[in-house]
C-alpha positions in Angstrom: 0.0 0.0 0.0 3.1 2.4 0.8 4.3 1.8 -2.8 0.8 3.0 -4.1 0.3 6.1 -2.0 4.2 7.3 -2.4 3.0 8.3 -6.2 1.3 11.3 -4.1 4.6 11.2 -2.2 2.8 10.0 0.9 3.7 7.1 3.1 0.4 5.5 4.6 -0.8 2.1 4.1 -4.4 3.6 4.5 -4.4 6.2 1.7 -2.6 3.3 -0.2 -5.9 1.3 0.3 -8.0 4.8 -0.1 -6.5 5.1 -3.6 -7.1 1.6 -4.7 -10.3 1.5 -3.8 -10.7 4.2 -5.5 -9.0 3.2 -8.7 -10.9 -0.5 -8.5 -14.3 1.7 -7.9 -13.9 3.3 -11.2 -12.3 0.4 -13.3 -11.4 -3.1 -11.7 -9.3 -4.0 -14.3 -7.1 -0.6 -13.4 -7.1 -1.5 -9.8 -6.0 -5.3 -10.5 -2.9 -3.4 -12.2 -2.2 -1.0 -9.7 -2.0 -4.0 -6.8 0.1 -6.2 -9.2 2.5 -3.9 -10.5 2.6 -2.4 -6.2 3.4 -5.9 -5.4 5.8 -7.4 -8.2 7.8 -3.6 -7.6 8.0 -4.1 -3.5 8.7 -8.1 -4.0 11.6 -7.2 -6.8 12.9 -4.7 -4.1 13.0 -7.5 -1.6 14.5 -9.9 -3.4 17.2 -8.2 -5.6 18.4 -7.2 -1.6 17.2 -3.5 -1.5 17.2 -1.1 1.8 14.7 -2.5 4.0 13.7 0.6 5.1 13.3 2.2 1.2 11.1 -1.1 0.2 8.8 -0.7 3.3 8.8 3.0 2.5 7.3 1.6 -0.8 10.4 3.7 -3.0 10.0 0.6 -5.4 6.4 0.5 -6.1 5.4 3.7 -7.0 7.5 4.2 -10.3 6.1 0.5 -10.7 2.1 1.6 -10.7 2.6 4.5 -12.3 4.3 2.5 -15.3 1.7 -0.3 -14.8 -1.2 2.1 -15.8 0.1 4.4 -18.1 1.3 1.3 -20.5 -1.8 0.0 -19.4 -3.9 2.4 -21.1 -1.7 3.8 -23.8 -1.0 0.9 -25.4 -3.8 -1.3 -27.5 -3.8 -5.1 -28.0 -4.4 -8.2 -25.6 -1.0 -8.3 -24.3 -0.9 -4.7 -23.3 -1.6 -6.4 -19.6 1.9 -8.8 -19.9 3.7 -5.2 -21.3 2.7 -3.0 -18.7 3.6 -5.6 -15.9 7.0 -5.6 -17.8 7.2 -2.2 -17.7 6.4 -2.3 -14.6 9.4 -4.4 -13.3 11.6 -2.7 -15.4 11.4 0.7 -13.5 12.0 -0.7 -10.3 15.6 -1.3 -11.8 15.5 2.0 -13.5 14.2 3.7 -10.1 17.4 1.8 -8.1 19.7 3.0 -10.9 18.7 6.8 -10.6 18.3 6.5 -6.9 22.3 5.3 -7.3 23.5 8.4 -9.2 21.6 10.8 -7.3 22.7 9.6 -4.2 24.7 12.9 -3.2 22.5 14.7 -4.5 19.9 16.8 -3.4 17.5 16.9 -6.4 14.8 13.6 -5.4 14.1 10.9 -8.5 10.6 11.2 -8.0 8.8 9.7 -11.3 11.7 10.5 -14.0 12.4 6.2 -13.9 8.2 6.1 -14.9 8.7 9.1 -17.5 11.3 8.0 -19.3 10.6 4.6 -19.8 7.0 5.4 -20.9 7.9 7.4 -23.3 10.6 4.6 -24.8 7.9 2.1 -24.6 4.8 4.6 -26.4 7.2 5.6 -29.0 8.6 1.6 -29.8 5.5 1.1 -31.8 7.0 2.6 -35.0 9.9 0.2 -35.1 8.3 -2.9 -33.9 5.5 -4.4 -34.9 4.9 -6.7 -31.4 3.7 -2.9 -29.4 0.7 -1.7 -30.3 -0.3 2.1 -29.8 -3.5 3.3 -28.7 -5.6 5.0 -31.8 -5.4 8.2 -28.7 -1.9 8.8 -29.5 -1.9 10.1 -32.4 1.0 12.2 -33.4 0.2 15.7 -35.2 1.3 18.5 -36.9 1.7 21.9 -34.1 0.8 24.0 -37.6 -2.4 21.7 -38.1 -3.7 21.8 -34.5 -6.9 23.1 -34.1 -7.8 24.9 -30.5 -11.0 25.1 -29.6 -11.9 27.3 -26.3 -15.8 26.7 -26.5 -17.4 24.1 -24.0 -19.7 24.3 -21.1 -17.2 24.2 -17.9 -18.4 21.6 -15.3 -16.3 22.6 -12.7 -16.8 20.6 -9.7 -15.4 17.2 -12.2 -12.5 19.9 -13.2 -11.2 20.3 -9.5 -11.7 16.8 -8.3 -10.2 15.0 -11.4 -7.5 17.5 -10.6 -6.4 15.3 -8.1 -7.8 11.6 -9.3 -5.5 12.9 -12.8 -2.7 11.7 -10.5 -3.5 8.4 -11.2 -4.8 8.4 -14.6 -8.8 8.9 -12.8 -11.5 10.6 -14.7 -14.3 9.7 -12.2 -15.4 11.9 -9.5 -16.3 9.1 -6.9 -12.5 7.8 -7.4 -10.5 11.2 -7.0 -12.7 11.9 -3.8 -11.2 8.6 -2.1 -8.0 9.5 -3.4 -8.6 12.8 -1.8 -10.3 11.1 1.4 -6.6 8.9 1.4 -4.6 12.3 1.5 -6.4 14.1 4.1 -6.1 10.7 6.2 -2.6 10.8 6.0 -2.8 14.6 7.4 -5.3 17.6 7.0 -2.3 19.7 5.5 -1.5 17.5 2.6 -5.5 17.2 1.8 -5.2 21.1 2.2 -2.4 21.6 -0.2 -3.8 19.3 -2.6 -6.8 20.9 -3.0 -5.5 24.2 -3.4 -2.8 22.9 -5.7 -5.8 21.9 -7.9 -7.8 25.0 -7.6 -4.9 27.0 -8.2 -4.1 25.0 -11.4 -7.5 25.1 -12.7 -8.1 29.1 -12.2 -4.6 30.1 -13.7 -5.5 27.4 -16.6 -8.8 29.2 -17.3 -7.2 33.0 -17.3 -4.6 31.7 -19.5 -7.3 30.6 -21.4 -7.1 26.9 -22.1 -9.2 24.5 -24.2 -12.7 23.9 -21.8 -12.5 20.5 -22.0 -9.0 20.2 -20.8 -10.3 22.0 -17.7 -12.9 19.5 -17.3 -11.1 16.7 -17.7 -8.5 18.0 -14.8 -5.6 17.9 -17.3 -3.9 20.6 -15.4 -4.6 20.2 -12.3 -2.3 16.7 -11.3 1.0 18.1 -12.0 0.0 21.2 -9.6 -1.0 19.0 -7.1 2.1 17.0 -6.9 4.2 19.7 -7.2 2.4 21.8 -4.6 2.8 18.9 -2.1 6.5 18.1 -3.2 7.5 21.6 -2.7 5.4 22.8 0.4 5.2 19.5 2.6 7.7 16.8 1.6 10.6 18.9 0.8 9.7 22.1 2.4 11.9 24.4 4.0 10.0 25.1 7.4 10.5 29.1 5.8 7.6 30.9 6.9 7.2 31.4 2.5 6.8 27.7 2.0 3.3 27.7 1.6 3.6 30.6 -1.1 6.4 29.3 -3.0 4.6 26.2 -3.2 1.7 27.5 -4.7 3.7 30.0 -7.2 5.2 26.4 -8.5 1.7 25.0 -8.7 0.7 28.2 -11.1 4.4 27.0 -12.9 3.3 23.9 -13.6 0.6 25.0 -16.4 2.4 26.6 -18.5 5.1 24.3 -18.2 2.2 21.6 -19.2 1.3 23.9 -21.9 4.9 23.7 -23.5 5.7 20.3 -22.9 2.6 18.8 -24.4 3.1 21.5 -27.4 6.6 19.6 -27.9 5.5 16.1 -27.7 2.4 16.6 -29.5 4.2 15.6 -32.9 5.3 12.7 -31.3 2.4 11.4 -30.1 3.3 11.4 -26.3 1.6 12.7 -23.1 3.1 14.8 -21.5 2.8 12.6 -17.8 4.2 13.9 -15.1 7.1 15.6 -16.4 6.1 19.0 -15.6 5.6 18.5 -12.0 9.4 16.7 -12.0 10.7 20.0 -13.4 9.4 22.5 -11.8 10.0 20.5 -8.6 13.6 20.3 -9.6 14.2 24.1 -10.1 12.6 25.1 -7.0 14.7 22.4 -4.7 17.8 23.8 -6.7 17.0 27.1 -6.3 16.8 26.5 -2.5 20.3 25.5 -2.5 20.9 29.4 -3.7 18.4 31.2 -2.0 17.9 30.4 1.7 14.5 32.2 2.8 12.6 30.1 0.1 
């Protein structure tokens, strides 16, 4: 359960179970995934003779789900479920091998191992025939994009996919026990995520976005996690914490923006890259500048 709720960056066995249930509530087949790729990333910690401590902190299993799912749902075909437990098991190694190099370091490896290997995977389609892309990734032309800013805004679904985005969750009953599983694990993280997805959604609409990514809460996960990254688990303790923690949130949609811009011709979401870059800069920046 600790290897499921440390994609939130959050080590509780309860929110773990909050989130599944979650995930299982809205698709069974996505919950199945989640426990077997939580399980085959914490047993592959154990046996290849891993911390203790990091496995039971469930540092193995979260680059594990997040790969499980993404593969999951990306790519098409009825071996997709073998791939993504593949993919899966493979970024525990990844995850061990960045957790290595960064070991003196004091940027975190947060979901780069997930990113990365995601991407490799979702673009592998083009060379061999065995992957097979979903018909959703479709790569396109930046000067044939069309944007289209009219919609009806259905708010309340905007704000709480915001969160359940985290995990891939377009279902309102999901995110709000994923949300349930963060306040349970303390009343300041289920604070900062909800602000982190408010704050994502407003600056989203003034910087005028497509309605239905609003809707659909496409902006709001990266804000979320960066929000709790920056303010909770790697806060300062500064008294501007809180602030600087929601200026990165506001960061992150822009950043979004961009990044999906420059893999759009690829075909490629953009994940969670955004919230591992703007996470970066402001924990490097703090090595600079100590009142932040």
């Amino acid at each position: 359960m600790n290897g499921i709720s440390q994609v939130i960056l959050i080590e509780n066995a309860v929110t773990g179970l909050f989130v599944l249930a979650g995930i299982t509530f809205a698709n069974y087949q996505m919950g199945i995934i989640t426990l077997a790729c939580a399980l085959l990333g914490t047993w592959i910690g154990h046996a290849c003779g891993a911390d203790r401590t990091a496995v039971m902190q469930g540092l193995f299993g979260y680059n594990a789900v997040l790969t499980g799912l993404a593969l999951s749902l990306n790519l098409a075909g009825g071996h997709r479920w073998w791939l993504a437990l593949a993919g899966a098991a493979a970024s525990v190694f990844i995850t061990a091998a960045m957790m290595y190099v960064a070991r003196n370091s004091a940027i975190p490896v947060l979901t780069l191992p997930y990113i990365l290997l995601t991407w490799l995977l979702l673009l592998s389609p083009y060379h061999l025939g065995f992957f097979k892309i979903s018909e959703s990734l479709v790569p396109q032309d930046l000067s044939r994009v069309e944007f289209h800013r009219e919609g009806t805004i259905q708010l309340l679904d905007g704000l709480i996919d915001g969160i359940g985005q985290v995990y891939f969750q377009q279902n309102i009953w999901a995110s709000i026990l994923i949300l349930i599983g963060i306040f349970w694990a303390g009343w300041r993280l289920g604070l900062y995520a909800v602000i982190g997805t408010v704050v994502a959604w407003v600056t989203a609409y003034f910087l005028e976005t497509e309605i239905t990514f609003l809707n659909l809460g496409l902006y709001g996960y990266n804000a979320v996690l960066t929000i709790l990254a920056v303010s909770a688990v790697f806060g300062s303790g500064h008294r501007l914490t809180g602030l600087i923690g929601i200026l990165a949130a506001v960061f992150t949609v822009p950043v979004t923006a961009g990044l999906s811009s420059w893999l759009q011709p690829y075909g490629l979401p953009a994940l969670t890259m955004p919230f591992v870059l703007v996470t970066w800069l402001v924990i490097g920046a703090r090595e600079k500048f100590s009142r932040i």
